[in-house]
NUKEKE-642909 format. One record per residue (C-alpha): x, y, z; residue in one letter; residue number from 0. Coordinates in pm, 1 decimal. Example, Ala and Ser with C-alpha at 12.3 -4.5 7.8 and 13.67 -1.06 7.14 Angstrom:
<recs>
+----------+----------+----------+-----+-----+
!       xx !       yy !       zz ! res !   n !
+----------+----------+----------+-----+-----+
!   1230.0 !   -450.0 !    780.0 !   A !   0 !
!   1367.0 !   -106.0 !    714.0 !   S !   1 !
+----------+----------+----------+-----+-----+
</recs>
This chain:
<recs>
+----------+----------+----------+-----+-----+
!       xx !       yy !       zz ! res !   n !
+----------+----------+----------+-----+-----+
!      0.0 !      0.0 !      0.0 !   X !   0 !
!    150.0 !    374.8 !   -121.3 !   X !   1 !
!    160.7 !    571.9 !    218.9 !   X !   2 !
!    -89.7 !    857.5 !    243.5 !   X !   3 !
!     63.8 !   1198.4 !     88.5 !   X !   4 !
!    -84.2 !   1512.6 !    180.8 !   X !   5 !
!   -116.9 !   1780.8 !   -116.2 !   X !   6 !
!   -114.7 !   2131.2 !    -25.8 !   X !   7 !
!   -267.2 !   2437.8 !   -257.0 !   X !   8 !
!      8.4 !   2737.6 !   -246.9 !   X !   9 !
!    -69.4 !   2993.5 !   -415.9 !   X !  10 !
!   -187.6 !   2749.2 !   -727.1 !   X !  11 !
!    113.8 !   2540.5 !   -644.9 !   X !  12 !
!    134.7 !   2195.9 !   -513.6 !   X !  13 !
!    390.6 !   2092.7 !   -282.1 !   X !  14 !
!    398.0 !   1721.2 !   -136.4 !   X !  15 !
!    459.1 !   1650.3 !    223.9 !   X !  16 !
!    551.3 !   1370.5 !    475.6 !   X !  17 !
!    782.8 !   1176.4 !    204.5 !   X !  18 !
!    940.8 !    893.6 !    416.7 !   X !  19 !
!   1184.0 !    827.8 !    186.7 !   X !  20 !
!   1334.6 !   1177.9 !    246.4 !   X !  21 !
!   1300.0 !   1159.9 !    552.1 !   X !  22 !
!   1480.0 !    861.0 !    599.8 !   X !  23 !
!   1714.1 !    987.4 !    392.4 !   X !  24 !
!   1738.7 !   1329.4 !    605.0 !   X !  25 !
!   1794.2 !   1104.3 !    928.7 !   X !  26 !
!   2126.8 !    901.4 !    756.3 !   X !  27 !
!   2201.2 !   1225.8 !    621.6 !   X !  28 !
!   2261.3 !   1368.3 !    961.9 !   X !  29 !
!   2436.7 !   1087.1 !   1108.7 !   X !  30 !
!   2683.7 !   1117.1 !    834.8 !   X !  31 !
!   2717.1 !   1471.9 !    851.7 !   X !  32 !
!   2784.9 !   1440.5 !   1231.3 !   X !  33 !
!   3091.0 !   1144.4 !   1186.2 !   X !  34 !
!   3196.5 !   1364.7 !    919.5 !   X !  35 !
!   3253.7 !   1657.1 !   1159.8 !   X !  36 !
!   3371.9 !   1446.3 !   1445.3 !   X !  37 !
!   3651.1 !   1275.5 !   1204.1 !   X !  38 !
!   3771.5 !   1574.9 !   1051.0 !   X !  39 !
!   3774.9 !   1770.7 !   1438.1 !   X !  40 !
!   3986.2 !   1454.5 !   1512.9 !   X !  41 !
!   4224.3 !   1428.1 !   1259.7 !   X !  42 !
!   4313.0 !   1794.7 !   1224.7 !   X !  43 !
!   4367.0 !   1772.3 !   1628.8 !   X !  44 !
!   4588.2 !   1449.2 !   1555.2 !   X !  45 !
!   4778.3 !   1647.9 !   1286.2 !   X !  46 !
!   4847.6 !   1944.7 !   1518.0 !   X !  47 !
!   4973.8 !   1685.0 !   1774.1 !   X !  48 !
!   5140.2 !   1528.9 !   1495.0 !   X !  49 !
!   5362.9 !   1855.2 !   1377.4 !   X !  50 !
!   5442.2 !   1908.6 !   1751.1 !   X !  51 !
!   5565.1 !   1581.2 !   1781.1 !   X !  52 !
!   5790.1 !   1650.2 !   1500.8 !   X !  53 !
!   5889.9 !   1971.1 !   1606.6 !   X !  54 !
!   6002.1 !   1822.0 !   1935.3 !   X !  55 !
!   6180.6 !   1535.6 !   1744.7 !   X !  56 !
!   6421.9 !   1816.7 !   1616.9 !   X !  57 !
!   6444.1 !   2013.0 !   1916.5 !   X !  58 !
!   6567.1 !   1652.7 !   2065.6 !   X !  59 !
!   6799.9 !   1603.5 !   1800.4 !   X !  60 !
!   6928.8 !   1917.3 !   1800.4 !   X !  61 !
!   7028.0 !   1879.0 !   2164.7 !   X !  62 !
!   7141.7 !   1508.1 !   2128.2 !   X !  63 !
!   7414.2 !   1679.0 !   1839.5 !   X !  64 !
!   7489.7 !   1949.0 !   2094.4 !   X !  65 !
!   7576.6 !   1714.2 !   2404.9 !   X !  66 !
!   7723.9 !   1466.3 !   2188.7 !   X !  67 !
!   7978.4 !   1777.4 !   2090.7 !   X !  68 !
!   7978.1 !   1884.2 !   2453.7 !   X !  69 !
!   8073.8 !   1571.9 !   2585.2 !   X !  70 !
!   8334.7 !   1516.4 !   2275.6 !   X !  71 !
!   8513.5 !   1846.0 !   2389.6 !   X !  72 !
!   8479.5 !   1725.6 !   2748.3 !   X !  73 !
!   8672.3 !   1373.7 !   2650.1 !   X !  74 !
!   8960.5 !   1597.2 !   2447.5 !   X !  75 !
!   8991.2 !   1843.9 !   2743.4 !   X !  76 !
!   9046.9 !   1517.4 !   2969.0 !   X !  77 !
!   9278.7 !   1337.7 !   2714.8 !   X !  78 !
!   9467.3 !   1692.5 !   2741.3 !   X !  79 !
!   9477.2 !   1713.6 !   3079.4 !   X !  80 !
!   9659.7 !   1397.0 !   3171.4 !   X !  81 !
!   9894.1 !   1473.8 !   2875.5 !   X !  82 !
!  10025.3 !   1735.0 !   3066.0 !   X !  83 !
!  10011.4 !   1570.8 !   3400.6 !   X !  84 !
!  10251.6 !   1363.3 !   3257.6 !   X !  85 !
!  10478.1 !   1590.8 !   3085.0 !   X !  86 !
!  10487.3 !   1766.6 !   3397.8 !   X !  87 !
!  10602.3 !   1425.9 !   3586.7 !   X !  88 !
!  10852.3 !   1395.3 !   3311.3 !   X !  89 !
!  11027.8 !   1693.5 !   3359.4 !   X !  90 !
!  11006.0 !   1609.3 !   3731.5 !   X !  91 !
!  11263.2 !   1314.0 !   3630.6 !   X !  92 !
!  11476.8 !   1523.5 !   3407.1 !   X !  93 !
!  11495.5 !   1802.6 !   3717.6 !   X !  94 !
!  11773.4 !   1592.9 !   3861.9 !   X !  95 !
!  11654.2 !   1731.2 !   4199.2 !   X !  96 !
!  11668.1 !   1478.0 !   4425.2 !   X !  97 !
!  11361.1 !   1584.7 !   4677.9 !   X !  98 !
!  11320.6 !   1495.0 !   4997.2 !   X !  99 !
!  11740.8 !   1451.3 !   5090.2 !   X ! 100 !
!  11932.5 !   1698.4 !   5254.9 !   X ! 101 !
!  12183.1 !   1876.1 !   5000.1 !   X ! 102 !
!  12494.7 !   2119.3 !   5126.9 !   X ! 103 !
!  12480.1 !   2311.4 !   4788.9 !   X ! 104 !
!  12256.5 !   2592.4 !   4856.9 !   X ! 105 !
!  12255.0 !   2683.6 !   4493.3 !   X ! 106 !
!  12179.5 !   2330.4 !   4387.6 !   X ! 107 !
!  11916.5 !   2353.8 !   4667.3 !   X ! 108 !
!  11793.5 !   2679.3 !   4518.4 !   X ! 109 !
!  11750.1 !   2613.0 !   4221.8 !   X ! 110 !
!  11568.3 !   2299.9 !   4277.8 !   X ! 111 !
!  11362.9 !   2468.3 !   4532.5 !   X ! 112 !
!  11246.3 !   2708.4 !   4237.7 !   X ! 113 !
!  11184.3 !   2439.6 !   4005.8 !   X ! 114 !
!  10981.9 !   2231.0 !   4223.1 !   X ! 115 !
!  10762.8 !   2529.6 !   4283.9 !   X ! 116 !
!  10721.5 !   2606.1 !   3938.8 !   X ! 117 !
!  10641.7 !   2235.4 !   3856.8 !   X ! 118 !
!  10376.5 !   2224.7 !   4146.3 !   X ! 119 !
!  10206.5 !   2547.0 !   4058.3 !   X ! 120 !
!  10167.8 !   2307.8 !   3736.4 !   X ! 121 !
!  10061.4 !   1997.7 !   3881.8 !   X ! 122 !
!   9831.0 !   2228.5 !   4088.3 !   X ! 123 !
!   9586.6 !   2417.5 !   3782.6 !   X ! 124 !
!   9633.4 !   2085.5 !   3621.4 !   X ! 125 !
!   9414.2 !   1958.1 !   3924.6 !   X ! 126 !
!   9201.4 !   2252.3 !   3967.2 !   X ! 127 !
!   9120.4 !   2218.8 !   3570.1 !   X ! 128 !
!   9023.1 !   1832.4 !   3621.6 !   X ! 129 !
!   8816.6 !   1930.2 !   3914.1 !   X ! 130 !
!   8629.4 !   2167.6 !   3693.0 !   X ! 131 !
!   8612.1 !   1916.8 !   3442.4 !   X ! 132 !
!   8440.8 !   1688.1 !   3669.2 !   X ! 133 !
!   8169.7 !   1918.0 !   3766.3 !   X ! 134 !
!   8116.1 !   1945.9 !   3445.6 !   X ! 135 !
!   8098.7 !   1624.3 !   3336.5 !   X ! 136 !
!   7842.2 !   1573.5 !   3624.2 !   X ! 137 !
!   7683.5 !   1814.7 !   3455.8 !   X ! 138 !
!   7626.0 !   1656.7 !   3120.7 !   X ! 139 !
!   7541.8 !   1329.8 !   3284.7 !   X ! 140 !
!   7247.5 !   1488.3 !   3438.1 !   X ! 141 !
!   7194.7 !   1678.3 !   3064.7 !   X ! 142 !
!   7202.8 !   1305.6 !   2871.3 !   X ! 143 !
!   6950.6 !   1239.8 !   3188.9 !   X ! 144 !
!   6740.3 !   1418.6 !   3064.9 !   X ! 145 !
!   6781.8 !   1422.1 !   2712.0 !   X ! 146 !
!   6714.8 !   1079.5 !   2758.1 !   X ! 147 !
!   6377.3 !   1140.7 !   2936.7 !   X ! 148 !
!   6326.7 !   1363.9 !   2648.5 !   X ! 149 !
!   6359.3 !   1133.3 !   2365.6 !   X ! 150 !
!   6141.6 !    826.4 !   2538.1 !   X ! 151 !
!   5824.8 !   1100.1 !   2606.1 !   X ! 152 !
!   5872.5 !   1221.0 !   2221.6 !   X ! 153 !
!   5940.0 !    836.9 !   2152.3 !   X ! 154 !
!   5563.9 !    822.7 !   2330.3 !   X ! 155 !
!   5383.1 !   1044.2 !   2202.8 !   X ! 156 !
!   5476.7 !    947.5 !   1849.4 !   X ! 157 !
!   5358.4 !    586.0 !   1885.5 !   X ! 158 !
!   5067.7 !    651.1 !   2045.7 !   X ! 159 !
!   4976.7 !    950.6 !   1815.1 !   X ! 160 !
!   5065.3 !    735.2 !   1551.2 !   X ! 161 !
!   4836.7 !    433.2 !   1620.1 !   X ! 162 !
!   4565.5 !    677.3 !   1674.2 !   X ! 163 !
!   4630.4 !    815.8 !   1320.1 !   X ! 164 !
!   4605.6 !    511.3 !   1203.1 !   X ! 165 !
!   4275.0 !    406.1 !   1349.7 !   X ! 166 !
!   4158.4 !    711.8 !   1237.0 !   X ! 167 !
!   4268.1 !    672.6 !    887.8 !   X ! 168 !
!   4092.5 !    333.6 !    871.7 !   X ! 169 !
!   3734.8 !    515.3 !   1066.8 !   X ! 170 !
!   3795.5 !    772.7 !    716.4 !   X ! 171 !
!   3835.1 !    501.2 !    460.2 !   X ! 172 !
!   3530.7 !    308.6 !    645.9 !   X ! 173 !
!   3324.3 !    632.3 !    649.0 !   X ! 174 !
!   3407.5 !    753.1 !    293.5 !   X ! 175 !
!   3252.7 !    358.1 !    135.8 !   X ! 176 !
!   2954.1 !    404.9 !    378.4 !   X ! 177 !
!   2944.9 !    814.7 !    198.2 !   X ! 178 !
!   2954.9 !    676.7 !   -140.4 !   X ! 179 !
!   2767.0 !    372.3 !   -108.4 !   X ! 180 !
!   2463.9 !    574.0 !     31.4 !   X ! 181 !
!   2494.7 !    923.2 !   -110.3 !   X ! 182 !
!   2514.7 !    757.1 !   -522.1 !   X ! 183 !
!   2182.5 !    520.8 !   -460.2 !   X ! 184 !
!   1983.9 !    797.9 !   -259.3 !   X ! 185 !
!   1639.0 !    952.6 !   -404.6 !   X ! 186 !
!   1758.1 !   1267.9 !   -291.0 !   X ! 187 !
!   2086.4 !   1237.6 !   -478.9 !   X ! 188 !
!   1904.9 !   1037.7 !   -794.3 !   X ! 189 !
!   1706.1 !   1374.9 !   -797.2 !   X ! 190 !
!   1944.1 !   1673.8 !   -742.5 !   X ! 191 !
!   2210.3 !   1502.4 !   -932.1 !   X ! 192 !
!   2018.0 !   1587.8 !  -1252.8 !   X ! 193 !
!   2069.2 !   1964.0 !  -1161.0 !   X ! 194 !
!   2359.2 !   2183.0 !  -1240.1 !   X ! 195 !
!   2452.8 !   2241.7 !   -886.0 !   X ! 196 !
!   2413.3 !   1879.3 !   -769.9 !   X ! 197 !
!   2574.4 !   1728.2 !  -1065.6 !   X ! 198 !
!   2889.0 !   1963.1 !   -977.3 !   X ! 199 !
!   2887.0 !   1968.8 !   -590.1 !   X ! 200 !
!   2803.2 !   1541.9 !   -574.1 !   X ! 201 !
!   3086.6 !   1415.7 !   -735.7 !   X ! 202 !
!   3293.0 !   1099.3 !   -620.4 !   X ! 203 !
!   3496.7 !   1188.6 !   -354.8 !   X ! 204 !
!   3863.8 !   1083.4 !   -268.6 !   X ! 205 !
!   3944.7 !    909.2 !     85.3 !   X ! 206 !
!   4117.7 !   1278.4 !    181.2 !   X ! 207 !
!   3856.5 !   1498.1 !     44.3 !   X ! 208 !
!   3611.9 !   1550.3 !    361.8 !   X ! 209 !
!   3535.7 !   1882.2 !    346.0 !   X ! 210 !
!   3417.6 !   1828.6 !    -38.1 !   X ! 211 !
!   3206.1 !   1486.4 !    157.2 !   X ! 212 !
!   3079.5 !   1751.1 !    356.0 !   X ! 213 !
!   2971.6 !   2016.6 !    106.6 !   X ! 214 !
!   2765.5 !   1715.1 !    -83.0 !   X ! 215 !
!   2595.9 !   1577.8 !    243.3 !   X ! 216 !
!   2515.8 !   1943.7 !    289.5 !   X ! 217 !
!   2352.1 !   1979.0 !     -5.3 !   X ! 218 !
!   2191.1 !   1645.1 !    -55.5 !   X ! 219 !
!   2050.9 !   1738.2 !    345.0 !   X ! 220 !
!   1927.9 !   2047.1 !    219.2 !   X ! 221 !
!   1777.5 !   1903.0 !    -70.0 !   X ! 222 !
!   1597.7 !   1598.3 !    129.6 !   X ! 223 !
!   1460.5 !   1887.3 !    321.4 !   X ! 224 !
!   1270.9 !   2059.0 !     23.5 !   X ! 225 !
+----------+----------+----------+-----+-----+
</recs>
């Protein structure tokens, strides 16, 4: 049995109300309309997060390269360090100065005397230098600490930003069938697709192209509607 229509007299014009079909339509309409917004609201916040994410990744590797050069310079400082505590201990040897003995040459004495001073004040920024290098390798151990607390959070936040990307991707691909299967066998579209404006707007749309999705479902809503 046809369901009842009601005809109305407008001004010698007939307009039909009550069509289920549309109104059917209208109601899947909406719910696509809806998941369209929600997706795209989601993916463009995803994408934000996403070009953070890489942002920080370079702001991490930019520090990783720095320490890395830090601690390099912090090795060849060490490596120059004992070099001269050594050469220093060498000419200790070649001195001649036999320290710690009582000598009856006061010149001898002297002289060694003035060397030994001059070979401690040595021996003595050598230390002070190696003691500042070891504050400051402290330092960069805490540094790499953190750098390394750094990199697993980024490390974090890219996975799990990643995997939601990808669910999301599959909710679009999932969405866009559902689109095209329903909006190309709808009355509404079967009807405004033989117009100008619905034959342009209503086209087949790629998996990317939501905001196109949404200017059809738009349409096709308001058209249900009249």
């Amino acid at each position: 049995m046809k369901p009842n229509v009601l005809v109305l007299a407008l001004g010698g014009i007939l307009a039909l109300v009550g069509r289920p079909a549309d109104a059917d339509e209208m109601t899947t309409l909406q719910q696509l309309l809806k998941e369209n917004q929600n997706l795209s609201v989601q993916l463009d916040k995803n994408e934000k997060v996403k070009g953070d994410i890489a942002k920080a990744e370079l702001a991490v590797k930019g520090a990783d390269s720095a320490l890395k050069h830090a601690e390099q310079e912090l090795h060849q400082k060490g490596a120059g360090l004992l070099q001269q505590h050594q050469n220093i201990q060498g000419q200790v040897q070649q001195s001649g100065c036999p320290w710690g003995t009582t000598q009856q040459d006061k010149a001898f004495v002297d002289a060694c005397n003035t060397e030994g001073a001059r070979l401690n004040a040595m021996l003595q920024d050598v230390q002070k230098q190696g003691i500042t290098l070891v504050e400051y390798s402290r330092k960069l151990q805490e540094e790499r600490a953190q750098l390394s607390k750094r990199t697993m959070d980024w490390f974090d936040k890219k996975k799990s930003n990643n995997a939601d990307l990808e669910l999301l991707q599959t909710a679009r691909t999932d969405w866009v069938n559902r689109y095209n299967a329903f909006v190309f066998h709808s009355e509404t579209y079967e009807r405004l697709k033989r117009t100008r404006p619905g034959a342009e707007i209503c086209d087949q749309i790629s998996a990317t192209d939501l905001p196109g999705a949404a200017r059809c479902l738009q349409h096709l809503f308001d058209g249900a509607a009249r």
